[in-house]
N, C-alpha and C positions, 0 to 999 in steps of 0.2 A: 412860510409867512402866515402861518394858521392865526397868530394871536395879532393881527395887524390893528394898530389902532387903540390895541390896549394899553394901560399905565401900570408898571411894576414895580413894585417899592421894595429890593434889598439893601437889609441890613449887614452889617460886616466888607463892606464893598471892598475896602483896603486889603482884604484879605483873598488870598490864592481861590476859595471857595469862592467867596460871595463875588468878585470881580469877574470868575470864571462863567458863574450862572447870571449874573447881568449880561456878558456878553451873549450868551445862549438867548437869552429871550429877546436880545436887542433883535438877534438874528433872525427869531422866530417872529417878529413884527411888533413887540414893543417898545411905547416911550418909557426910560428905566429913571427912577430916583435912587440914587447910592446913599446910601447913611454911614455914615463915622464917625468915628472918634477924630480921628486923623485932620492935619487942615488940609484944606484945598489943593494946595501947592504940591502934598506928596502923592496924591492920588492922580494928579492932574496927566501924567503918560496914561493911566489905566481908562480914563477921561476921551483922552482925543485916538486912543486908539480904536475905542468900541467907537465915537463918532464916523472915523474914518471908514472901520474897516464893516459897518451893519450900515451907515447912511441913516441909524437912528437919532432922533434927539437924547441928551444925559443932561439930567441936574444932580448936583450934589450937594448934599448938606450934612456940612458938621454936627456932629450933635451927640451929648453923652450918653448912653443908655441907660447910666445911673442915674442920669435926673429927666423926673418925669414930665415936669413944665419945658424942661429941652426938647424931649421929645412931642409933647404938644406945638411947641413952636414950630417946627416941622411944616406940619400942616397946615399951620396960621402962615406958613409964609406959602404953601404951596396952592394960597387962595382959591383955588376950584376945591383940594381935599380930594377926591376923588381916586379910590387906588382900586384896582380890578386884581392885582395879584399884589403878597404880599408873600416874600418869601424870609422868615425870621433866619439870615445864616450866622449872624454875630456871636461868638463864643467867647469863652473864657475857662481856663484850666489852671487849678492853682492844685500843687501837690503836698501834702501833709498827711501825718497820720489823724484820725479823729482827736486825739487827746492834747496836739501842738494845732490843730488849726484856729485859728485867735476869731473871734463874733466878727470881725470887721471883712475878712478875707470871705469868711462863709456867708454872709448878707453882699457882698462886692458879685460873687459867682451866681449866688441866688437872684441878684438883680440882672445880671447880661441875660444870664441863661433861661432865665423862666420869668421873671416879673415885666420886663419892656417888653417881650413877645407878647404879654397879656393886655401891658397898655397899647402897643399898635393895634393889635385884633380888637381892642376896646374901639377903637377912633375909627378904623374902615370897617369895622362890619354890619353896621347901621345902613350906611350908601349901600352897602355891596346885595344885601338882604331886599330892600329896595327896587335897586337896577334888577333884579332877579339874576346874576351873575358873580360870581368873585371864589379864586383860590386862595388859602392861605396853604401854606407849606413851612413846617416848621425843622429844622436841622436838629436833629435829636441826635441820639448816638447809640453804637450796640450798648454801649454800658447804661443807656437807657434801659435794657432790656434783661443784659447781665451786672454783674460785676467784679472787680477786682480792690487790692486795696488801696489806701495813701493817695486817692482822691473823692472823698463822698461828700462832700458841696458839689463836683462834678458831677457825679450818678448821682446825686440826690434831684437836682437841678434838669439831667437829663429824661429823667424817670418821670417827674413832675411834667413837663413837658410835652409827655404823652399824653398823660393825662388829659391836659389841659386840650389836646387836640381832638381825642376820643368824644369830651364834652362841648366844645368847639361843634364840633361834627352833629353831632346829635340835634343843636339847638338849632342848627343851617339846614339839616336833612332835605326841609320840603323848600327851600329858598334858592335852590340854584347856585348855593353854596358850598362849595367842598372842603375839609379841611384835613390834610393829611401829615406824616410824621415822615420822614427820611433818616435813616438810621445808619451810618458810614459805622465804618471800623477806622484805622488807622490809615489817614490819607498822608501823604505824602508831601507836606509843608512845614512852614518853619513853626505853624501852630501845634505841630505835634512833635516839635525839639525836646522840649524840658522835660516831656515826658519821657522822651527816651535818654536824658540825660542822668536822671533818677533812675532808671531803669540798670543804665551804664555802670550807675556809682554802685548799686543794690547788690548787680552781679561782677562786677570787678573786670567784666570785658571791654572791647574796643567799643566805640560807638556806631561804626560800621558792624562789630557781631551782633551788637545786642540791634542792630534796627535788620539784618539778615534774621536774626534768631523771631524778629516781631513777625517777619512776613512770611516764614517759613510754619509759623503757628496757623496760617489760614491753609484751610482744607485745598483752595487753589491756589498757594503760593504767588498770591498777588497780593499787594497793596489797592485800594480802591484811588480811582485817579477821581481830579474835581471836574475832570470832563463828563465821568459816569453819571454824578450826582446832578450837575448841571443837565443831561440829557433826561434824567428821570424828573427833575424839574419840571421842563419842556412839556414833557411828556403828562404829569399830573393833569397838566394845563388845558389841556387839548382834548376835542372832544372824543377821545378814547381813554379820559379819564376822568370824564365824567359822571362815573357811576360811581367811584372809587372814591370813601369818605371815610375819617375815622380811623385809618391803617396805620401804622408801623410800620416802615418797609424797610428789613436793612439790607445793605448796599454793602456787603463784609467778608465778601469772599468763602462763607461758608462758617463763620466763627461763631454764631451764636447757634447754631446746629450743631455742631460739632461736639 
């Protein structure tokens, strides 16, 4: 119950990751804001389960990542404003080669992926600088760091991201502020189907080979689970991550080493 008291605003809530790491910090003693896309209704088991099973309060709020006055709204409804952790995990993966990917799809990824992360860090980093306290943590990816081909709105967006954290970082240094990168490889959700579906069609095998053949690529033959990521969360958060600003950390079983 290290972070008791504090308010944490993830994005992607609806999702395997971002639900998973709301519950983690619910557990580690915060009040948690979900953001989505999603309405209310479909999220609402993910809702009363973290209520039930951490005794924390949850608010949710709909809201598109593509629009930026939505995402202000947020805040305008969440009246105090106030967020101590902010953890960016909402994604988006569209697959195309560079020469078939159309302006609207590459501005859509560019917008989840890197431009709402900049406007929330815009809107709580003022208070958090302030309060002399606040994480952000932004959900990047190995192919932040490598890449592959037939998704670069993807690693363009993920790459950016760092960046924006490294700089992030540097501006907070002496504020009490931390801001770090979390870098997964292939987790094991329905957010990383298509790709393996493309993956499927590319090499003409089953969809069970070719997601054996994805995890059999990492130097530990593991997939990163959203409990990992969720724990290294946690752990940013807490005063043994304190010191730690600025970083890229992946979470990859060994792939960008490798």
């Amino acid at each position: 119950m290290e972070l008791q008291g504090r308010t944490a605003l993830v994005t992607g809530f609806a999702g395997t990751i971002g639900s998973v790491i709301a519950k983690s910090l619910a557990n580690a003693g915060c009040v948690v804001i979900g953001v989505d896309k999603v309405k209310h209704d479909i999220v609402r088991m993910s809702i009363d389960e973290i209520k039930a099973e951490c005794k924390r309060d949850l608010k949710y709020f709909q809201c598109d990542l593509l629009n930026k006055e939505d995402i202000r709204k947020v805040f305008q409804d969440l009246k105090s404003g106030h967020v101590d952790i902010l953890v960016n995990a909402a994604g988006r993966l569209s697959i195309n080669r560079v020469e078939d990917l159309s302006d609207d799809v590459w501005d859509e990824d560019i917008g989840v992926n890197l431009t709402a992360p900049f406007v929330l860090i815009k809107l709580v980093i003022g208070l958090m600088k302030e309060k002399g306290w606040g994480r952000i943590i932004n959900i990047s990816s190995s192919l932040g760091i490598k890449a592959t081909g037939s998704i670069s709105s993807y690693i363009a967006s993920k790459t950016g991201l760092i960046g924006l954290t490294r700089a992030v970082a540097v501006e907070c240094a002496d504020k009490g502020v931390t801001c770090n990168a979390i870098c997964p490889t292939v987790v094991d959700t329905p957010f990383i189907t298509s790709f393996m579906e493309h993956q499927q069609t590319a090499t003409g095998k089953s969809y069970e080979e070719t997601k054996e053949a994805a995890r059999q690529s990492h130097p530990t033959k593991q997939f990163t689970t959203p409990e990992q990521i969720a724990d290294l969360v946690v752990f940013l958060c807490s005063p043994a991550g304190q010191n730690m600003t600025g970083t890229a950390i992946p979470i990859d079983g060994g792939v960008t080493i490798a």
